[in-house]
C-alpha positions as CSV (number, residue, x, y, z in Angstrom):
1,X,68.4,155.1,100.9
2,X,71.6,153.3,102.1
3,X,75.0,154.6,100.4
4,X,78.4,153.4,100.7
5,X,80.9,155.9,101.3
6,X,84.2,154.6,99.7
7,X,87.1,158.0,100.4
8,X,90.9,157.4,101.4
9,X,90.9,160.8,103.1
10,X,89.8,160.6,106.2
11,X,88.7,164.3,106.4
12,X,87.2,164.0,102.6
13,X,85.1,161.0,103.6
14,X,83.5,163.0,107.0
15,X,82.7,165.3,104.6
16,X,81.2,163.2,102.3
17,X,79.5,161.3,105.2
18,X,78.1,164.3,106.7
19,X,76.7,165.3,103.4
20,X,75.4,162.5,102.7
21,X,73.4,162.3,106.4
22,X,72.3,166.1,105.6
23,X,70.3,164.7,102.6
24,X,68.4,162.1,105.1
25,X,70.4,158.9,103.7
26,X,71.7,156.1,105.9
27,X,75.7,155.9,105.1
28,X,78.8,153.0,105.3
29,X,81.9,153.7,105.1
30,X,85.1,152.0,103.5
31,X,88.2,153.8,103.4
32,X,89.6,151.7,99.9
33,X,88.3,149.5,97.2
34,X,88.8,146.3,99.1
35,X,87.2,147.1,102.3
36,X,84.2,148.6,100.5
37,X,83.9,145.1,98.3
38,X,84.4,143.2,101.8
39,X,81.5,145.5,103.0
40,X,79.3,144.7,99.8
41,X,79.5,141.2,100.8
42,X,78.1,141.2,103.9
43,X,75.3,143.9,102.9
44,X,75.0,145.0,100.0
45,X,74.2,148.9,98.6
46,X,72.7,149.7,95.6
47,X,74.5,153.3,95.4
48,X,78.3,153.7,95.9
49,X,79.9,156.9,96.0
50,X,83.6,156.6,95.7
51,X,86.8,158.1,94.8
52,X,88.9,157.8,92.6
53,X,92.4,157.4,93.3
54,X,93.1,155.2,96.2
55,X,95.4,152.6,98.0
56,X,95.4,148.8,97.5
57,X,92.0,149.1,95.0
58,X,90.9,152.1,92.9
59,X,87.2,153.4,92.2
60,X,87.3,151.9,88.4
61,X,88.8,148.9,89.9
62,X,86.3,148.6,92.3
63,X,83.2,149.7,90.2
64,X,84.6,146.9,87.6
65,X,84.3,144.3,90.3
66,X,80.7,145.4,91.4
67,X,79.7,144.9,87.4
68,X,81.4,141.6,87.1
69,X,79.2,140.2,90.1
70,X,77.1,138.7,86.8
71,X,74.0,138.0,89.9
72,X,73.8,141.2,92.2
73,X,71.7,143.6,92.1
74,X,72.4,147.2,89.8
75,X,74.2,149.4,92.0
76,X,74.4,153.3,90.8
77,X,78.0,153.9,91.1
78,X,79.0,157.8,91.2
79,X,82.8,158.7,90.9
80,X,84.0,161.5,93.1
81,X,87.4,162.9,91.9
82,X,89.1,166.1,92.4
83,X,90.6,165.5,88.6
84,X,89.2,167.4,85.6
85,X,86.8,164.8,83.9
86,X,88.6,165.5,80.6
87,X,86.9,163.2,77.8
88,X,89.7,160.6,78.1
89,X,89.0,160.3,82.0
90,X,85.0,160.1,81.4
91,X,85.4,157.1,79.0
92,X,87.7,155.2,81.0
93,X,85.7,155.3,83.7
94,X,82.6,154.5,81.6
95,X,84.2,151.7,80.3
96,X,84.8,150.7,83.4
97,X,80.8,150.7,84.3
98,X,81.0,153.9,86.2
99,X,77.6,155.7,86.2
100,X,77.7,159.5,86.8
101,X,80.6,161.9,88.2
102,X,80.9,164.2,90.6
103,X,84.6,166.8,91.4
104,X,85.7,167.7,94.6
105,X,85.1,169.7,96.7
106,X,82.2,168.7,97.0
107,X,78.8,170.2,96.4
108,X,75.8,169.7,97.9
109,X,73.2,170.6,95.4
110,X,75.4,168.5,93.0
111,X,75.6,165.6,95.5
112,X,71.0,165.7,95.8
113,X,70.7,165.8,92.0
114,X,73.0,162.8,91.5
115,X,71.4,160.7,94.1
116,X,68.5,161.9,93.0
117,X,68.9,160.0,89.7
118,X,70.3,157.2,90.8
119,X,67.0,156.5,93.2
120,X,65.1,157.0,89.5
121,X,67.1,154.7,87.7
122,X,67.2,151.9,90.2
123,X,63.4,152.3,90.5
124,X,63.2,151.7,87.0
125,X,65.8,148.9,87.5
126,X,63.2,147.5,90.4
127,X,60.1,147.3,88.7
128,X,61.9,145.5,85.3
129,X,63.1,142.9,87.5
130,X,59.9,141.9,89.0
131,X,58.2,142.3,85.5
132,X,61.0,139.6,84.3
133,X,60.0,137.5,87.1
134,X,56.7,137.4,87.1
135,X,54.9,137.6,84.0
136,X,52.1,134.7,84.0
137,X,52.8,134.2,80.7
138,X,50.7,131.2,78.3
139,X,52.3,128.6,77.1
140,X,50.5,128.6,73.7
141,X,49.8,132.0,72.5
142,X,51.8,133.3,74.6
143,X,49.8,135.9,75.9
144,X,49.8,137.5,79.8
145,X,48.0,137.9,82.5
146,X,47.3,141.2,84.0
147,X,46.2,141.9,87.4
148,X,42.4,141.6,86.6
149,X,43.0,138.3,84.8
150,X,42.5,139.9,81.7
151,X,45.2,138.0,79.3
152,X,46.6,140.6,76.6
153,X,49.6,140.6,74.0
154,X,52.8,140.7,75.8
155,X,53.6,143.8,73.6
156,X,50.5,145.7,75.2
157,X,51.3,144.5,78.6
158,X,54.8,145.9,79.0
159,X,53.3,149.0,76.7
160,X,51.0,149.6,79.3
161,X,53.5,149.6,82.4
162,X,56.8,151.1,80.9
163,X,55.5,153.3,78.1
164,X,58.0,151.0,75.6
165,X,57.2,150.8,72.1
166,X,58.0,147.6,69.9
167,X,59.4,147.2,66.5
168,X,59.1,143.8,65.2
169,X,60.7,141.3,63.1
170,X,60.8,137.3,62.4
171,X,63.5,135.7,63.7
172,X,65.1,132.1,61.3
173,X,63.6,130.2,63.1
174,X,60.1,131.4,62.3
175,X,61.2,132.2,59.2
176,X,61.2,128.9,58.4
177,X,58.6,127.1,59.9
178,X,56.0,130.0,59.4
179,X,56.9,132.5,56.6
180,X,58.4,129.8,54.0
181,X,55.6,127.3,54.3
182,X,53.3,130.0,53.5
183,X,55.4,131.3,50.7
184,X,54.9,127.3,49.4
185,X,51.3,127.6,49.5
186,X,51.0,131.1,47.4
187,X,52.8,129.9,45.0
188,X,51.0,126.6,44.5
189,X,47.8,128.8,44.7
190,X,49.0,131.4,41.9
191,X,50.4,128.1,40.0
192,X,46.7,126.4,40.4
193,X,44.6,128.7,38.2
194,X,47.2,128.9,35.1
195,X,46.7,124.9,35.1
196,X,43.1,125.4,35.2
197,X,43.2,127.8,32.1
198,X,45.4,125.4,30.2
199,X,43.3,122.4,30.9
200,X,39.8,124.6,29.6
201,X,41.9,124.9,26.1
C-alpha cells in the first residue's frame, strides 16, 4: 500500500519513513501541507500519515482540504502529534475529517494496527463504490441483477454482499400516489355495504 509521509522534521519523517518501509508499504514524502497537496495532485494516496503542527499548512488544514475534494477518492488520514490528544484536540481534529491518531514517538506496533484499519476501511470503501456503480438495476420493479442473472430485491442484493439490514418507510411522494389512493378505496369499500343495508330496508 502507498502512504504519504507528511513530517516537518526531517529526522521525525526518516523515522516515520523507515517505519513505514519496515511494515512492507511503498512511502512519499512531503515535508508541509502544501507540498503533500501538490503531491496528491499528481498521484494520489489513499492513506496520509501526517503531523500536526507545521509550516505554511497544518495536518487539519491539510486533511480539511483532502475532504473538500467533493470527487477523490476516501483517503484514511492518521494524525501523528507529539501533543496529548486531550478531548478538545480529538474533536477538533475530527471535525476537521481526521480519521485516527497516533503520538510521538512513534510506535511500531501502533503504526501496523492503524494502517491496518485503514486498509479495512478503504476495502470496504472499494467495494461500495463499485456496488454504486454498477448495479444493473430495472427500470420497472426495480429489481437487480446478480452475477447469475438471477434478478432479486435490491434490499436482498446489498443484504447478501455487505451483511446490511434495512428498515423501511414511505417517502411523500409515495405517500401520495400509493398509500392515499388506497386509503380512498377502503373507505369507499367500508362506505359500500352500509348503503347496501339501507337500501334492503
Amino acid at each position: 500500500m502507498k502512504i504519504l509521509a507528511v513530517e516537518d522534521d526531517l529526522v521525525a519523517r526518516k523515522i516515520l519513513v523507515q517505519a513505514l518501509h519496515r511494515l512492507g508499504h511503498e512511502v512519499a514524502e512531503a515535508s508541509d501541507g502544501v507540498e503533500a497537496l501538490a503531491l496528491l495532485d499528481q498521484e494520489p494516496v489513499r492513506v496520509i500519515v501526517s503531523d500536526w503542527l507545521m509550516p505554511e499548512m497544518d495536518g487539519l488544514e491539510l486533511c480539511r482540504r483532502i475532504r473538500s475534494k467533493l470527487k477523490a477518492e476516501y483517503s484514511y488520514f492518521i494524525l501523528l502529534t507529539s501533543r496529548t490528544a486531550d478531548h478538545a484536540n480529538q474533536r477538533e481534529a475530527i471535525e476537521a475529517g481526521v480519521d485516527d491518531f497516533l503520538t510521538k514517538p512513534l510506535d511500531l506496533q501502533e503504526l501496523w494496527m492503524r494502517l491496518r484499519v485503514a486498509e479495512r476501511i478503504l476495502r470496504y470503501a472499494t467495494q461500495v463504490q463499485q456496488l454504486e456503480a454498477f448495479l444493473p438495476i430495472c427500470s420497472y420493479c426495480k429489481k437487480v441483477r446478480d452475477d447469475h442473472n438471477y434478478w432479486q430485491q435490491i434490499e436482498g442484493y446489498i443484504n447478501q454482499r455487505t451483511g446490511s439490514e434495512f428498515s423501511h418507510s414511505i417517502c411523500p411522494d409515495c405517500y401520495q400516489r400509493v398509500i392515499v389512493p388506497e386509503l380512498q378505496r377502503l373507505k369507499g369499500e367500508q362506505a359500500k355495504p352500509r348503503v347496501d343495508r339501507v337500501s334492503q330496508r
